[in-house]
VMD Tcl script that draws the C-alpha trace (Angstrom):
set ca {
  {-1.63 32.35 -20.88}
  {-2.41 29.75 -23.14}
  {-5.34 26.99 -22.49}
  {-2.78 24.60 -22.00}
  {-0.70 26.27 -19.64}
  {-4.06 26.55 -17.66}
  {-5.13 22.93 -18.10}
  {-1.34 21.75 -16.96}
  {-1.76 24.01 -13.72}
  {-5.51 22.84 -13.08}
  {-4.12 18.83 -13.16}
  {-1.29 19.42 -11.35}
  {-3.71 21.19 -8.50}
  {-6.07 18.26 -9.10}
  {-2.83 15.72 -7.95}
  {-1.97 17.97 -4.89}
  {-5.74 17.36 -3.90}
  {-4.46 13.62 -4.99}
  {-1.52 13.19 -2.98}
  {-3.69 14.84 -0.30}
  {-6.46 12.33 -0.61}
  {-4.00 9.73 -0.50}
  {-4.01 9.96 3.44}
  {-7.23 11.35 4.03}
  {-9.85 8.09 3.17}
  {-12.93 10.81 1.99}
  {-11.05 12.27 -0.62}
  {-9.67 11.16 -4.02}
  {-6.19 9.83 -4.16}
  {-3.84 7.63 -6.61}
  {-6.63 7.39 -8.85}
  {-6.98 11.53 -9.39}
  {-3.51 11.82 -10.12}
  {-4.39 8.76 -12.78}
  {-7.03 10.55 -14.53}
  {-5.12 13.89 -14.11}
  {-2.08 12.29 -16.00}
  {-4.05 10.66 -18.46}
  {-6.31 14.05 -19.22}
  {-2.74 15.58 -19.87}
  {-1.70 12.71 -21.74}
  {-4.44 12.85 -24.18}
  {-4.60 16.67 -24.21}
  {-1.37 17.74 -24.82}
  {-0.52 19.85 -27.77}
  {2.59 18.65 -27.86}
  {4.13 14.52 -28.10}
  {4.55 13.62 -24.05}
  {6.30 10.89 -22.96}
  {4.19 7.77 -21.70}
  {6.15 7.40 -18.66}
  {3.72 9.68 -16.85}
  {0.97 7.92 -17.91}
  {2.30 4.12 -17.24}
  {3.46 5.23 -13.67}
  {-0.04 7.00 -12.85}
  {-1.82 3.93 -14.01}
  {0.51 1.82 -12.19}
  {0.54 4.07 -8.95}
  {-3.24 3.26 -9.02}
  {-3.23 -0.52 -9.17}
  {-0.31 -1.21 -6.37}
  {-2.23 1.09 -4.45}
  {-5.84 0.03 -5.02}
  {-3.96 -3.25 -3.96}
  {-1.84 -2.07 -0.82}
  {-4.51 -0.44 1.31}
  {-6.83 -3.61 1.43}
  {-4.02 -5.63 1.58}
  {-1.53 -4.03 4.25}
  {-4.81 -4.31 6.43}
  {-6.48 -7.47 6.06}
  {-2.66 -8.81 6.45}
  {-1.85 -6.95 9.56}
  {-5.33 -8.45 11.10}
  {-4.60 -12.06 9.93}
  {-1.59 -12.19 11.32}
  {-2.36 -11.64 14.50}
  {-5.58 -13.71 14.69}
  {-8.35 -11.74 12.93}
  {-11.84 -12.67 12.59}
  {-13.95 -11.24 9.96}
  {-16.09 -9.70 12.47}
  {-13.18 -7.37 13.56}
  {-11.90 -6.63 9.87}
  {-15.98 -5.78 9.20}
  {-15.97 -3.82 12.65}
  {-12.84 -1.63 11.40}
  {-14.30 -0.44 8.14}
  {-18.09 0.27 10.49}
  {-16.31 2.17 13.08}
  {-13.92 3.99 9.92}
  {-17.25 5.36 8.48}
  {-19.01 6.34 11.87}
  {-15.88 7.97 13.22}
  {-15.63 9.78 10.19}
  {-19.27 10.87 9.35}
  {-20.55 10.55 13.01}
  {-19.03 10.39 16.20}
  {-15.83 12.11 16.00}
  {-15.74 15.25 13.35}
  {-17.03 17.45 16.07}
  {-14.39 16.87 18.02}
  {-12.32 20.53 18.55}
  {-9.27 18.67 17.89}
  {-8.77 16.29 15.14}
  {-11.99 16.32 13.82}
  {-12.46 13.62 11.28}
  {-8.63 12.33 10.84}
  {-8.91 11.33 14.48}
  {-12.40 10.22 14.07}
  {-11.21 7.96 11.22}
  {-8.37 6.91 14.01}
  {-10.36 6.11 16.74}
  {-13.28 4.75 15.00}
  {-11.58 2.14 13.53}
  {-9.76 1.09 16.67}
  {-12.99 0.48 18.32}
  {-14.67 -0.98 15.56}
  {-11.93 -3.61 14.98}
  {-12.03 -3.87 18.79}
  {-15.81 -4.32 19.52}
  {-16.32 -6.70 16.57}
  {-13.51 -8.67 17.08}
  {-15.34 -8.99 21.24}
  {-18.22 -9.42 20.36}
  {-17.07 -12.79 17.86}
  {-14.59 -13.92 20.79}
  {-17.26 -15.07 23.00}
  {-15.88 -18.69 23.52}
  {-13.14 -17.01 25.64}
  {-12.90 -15.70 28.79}
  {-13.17 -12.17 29.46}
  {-9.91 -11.58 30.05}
  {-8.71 -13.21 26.99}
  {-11.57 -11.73 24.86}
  {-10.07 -8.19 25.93}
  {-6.55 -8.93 25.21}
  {-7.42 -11.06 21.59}
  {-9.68 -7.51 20.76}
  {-7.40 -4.96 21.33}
  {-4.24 -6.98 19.71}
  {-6.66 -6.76 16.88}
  {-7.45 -3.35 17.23}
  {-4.08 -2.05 17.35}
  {-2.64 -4.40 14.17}
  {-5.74 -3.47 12.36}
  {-4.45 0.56 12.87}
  {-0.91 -0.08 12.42}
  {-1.23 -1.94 9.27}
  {-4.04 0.22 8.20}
  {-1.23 3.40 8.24}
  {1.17 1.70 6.48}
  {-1.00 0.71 4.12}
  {-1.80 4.80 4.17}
  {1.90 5.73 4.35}
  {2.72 3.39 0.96}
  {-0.03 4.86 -1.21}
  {0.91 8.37 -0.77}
  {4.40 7.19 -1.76}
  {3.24 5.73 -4.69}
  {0.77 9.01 -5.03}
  {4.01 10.96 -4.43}
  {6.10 9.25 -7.09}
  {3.55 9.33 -9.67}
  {3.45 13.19 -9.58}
  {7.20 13.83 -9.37}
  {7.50 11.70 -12.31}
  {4.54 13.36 -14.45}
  {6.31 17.01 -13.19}
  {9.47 15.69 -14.32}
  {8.70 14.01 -17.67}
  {5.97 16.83 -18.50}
  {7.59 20.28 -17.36}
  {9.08 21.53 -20.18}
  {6.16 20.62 -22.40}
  {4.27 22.46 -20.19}
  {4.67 25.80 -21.18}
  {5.83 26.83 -17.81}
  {8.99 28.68 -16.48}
  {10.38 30.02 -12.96}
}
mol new
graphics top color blue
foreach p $ca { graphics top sphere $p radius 0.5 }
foreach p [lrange $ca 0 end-1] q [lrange $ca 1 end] { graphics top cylinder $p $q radius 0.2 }
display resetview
């Protein structure tokens, strides 16, 4: 097997651990499957299309873009202080790192889950205190729950663009690769 032929397979692993990382916050994601391409673009022993390359880099910006975006939008719309958008990202890291990973079930995916739920939630209470309980609780977990929502879009959108970047580097590099079924 020729170098290449191993380099092709060891980037195209590299962008499953990509498209992987594109849900799962602790691990790389679009911007793997960017340097990947781009490694294969430069590297190639043969003249590659720059499709690949252009939709990788591409892929990375809209989706640099869409996960800060789909959540900070989600949260303003439904009355968002910064205090609960800053209380999201807290609880993120602690229910990923901290509280949650030992949990038998889930582990760190549902840490990441329910720590941002209550972080949005507790900073967004803690901010609300001109209002009455009652109102405090209903304001905070609104927040909560459009912080989460929003957040998974956000999620669900970059592995599509994570997803499209590799089919079209697979498709446009394939038969360059060196590689047969």
């Amino acid at each position: 097997m020729s170098p290449f032929v191993i380099l092709y397979v060891v980037l195209v692993l590299l962008m499953l651990v990509g498209l992987v990382g594109a849900f799962v916050p602790a691990l790389p994601g679009v911007g793997l499957i960017a340097v990947a391409i781009a490694v294969w673009t430069f590297a190639s022993p043969v003249a590659v299309s720059k499709t690949a390359l252009i939709a990788g880099i591409i892929a990375f910006v809209l989706s640099t873009g869409i996960s800060y975006a789909a959540t900070y939008l989600g949260a303003k719309k439904v009355g968002a202080s910064n205090w609960g958008q800053i209380g999201s990202v807290i609880g993120l890291v602690v229910g990923f790192l901290g509280l949650l990973p030992a949990l038998p079930i889930g582990g760190p995916l549902l840490g990441i889950l329910v720590g941002t739920m209550l972080g949005a939630f507790i900073g967004e209470f803690l901010y609300r205190k001109e209002l009455a309980f009652s109102e405090r609780l209903q304001l905070s977990g609104k927040v909560s729950l459009a912080v989460v929502v929003s957040s998974l879009i956000g999620t669900l959108l970059e592995g599509l663009l994570a997803l499209i970047a590799v089919v079209i580097f697979l498709f446009t590099t394939w038969q360059s690769s060196g590689l047969s079924f």
